[in-house]
C-alpha positions in Angstrom: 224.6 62.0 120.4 221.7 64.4 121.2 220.3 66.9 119.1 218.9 68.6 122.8 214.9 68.1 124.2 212.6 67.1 121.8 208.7 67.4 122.8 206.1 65.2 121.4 202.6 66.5 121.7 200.2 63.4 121.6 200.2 60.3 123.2 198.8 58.7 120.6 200.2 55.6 118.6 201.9 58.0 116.5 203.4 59.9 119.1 204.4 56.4 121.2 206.5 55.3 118.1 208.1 58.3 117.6 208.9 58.2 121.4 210.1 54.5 121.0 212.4 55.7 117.8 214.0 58.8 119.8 214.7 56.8 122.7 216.0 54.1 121.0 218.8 56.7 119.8 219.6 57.9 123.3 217.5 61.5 122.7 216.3 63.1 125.3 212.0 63.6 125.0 209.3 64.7 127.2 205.8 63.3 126.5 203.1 66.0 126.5 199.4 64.5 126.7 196.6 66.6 124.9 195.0 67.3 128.3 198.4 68.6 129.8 197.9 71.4 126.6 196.0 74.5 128.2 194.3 75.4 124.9 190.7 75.9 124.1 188.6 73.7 121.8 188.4 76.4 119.6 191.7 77.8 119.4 194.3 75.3 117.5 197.2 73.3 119.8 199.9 74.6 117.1 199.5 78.1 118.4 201.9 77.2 121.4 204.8 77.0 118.9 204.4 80.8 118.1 206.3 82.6 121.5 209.5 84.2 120.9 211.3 81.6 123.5 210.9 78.4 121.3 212.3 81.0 118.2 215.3 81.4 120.9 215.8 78.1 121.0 215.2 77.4 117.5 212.3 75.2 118.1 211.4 72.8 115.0 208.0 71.3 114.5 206.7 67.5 112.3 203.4 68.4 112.4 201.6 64.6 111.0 197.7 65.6 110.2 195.0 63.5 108.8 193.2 64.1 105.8 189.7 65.6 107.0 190.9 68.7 105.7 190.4 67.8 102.0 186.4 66.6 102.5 184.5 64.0 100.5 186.8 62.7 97.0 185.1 61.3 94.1 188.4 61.6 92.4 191.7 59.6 93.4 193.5 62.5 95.1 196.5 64.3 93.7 199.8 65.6 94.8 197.9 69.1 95.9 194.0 68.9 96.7 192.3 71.8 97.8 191.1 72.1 101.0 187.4 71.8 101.6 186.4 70.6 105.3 182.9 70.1 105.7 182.9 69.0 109.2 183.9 70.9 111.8 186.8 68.5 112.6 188.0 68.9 109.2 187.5 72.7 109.5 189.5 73.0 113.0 192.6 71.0 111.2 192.5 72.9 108.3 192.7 76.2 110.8 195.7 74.7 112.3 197.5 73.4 109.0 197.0 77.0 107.9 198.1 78.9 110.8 201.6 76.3 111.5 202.5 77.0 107.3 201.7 81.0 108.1 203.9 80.8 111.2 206.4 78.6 108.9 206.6 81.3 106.0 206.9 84.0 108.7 210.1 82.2 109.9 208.7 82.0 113.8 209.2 78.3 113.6 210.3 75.3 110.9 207.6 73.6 109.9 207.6 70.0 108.6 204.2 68.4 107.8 203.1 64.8 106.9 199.5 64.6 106.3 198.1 60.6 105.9 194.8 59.1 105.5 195.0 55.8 107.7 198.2 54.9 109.7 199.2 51.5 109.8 202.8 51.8 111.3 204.1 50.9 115.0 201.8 50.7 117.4 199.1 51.2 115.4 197.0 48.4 116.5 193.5 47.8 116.0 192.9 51.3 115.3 194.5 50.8 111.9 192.7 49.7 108.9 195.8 47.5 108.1 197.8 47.5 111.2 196.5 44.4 113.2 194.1 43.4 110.9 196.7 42.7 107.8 200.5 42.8 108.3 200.5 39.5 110.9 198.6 37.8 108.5 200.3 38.5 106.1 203.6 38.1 107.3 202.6 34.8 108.0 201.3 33.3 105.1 197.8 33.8 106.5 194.6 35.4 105.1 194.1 38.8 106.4 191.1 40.4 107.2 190.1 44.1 106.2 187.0 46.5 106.7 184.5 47.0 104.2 185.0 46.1 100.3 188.8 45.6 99.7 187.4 46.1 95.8 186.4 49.7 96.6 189.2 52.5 95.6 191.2 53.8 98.2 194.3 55.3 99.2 196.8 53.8 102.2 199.7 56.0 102.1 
């Protein structure tokens, strides 16, 4: 049964599994590549959700996000860190976290957003801390291998 179009900005390995899951349901999905999104470096993608015609059509957005936002932790993070992006990467996606939760409280679009620190689910790969690098391993019985000090504290969520 389909719930009508859904659009997936990013082709990323994110993006690709999400295609993979919707399509394995039958749902109908158009791919949108970051180049294909006629935005400017400095202006955030999210700000294409804001026109009255996806409102009309009651457009929904997942939103996932990374954790650059929250800048350096000495601390183990808790369920509501402040932001504080000290590079301008971490600025530009606190910028657009900001402005999707503004358009979200406005009621111009539902907003759902999942913020992670590394990714390790399908298609992941080699890009993922764990991915590649542990799960096959350790599927199998195997030694894994990892980056840097598995001693060191850190959070895979």
């Amino acid at each position: 049964m389909s719930t009508g179009l859904h659009v997936i900005f990013g082709t990323g390995a994110i993006g690709l599994a999400t295609f993979d899951a919707l399509r394995h349901r039958g749902q109908t999905i158009r791919l949108v590549k970051q180049q294909d999104v006629q935005a400017s470096p400095m202006v955030p993608r999210p700000a294409v959700w804001h026109s009255r015609r996806r409102r009309k059509h009651g457009a929904r957005l997942a939103s996932m996000e990374n954790v650059y936002m929250y800048g350096p932790r000495r601390t183990p993070a808790n369920g509501n860190p402040r932001l504080q992006p000290h590079t301008k990467k971490g600025q530009l996606w606190a910028r657009m976290s900001q402005e999707l939760l503004a358009a979200h409280r406005a009621g111009r679009v539902q907003v759902a957003i999942g913020r992670v620190c590394d990714y390790f689910g399908p298609r992941g790969g080699t890009q993922s801390n764990l991915g590649d690098r542990v799960f096959p391993a350790a599927l199998a019985g195997k030694p894994a291998s990892v980056l840097g000090n598995p001693d060191q504290l850190h959070t895979y969520r």
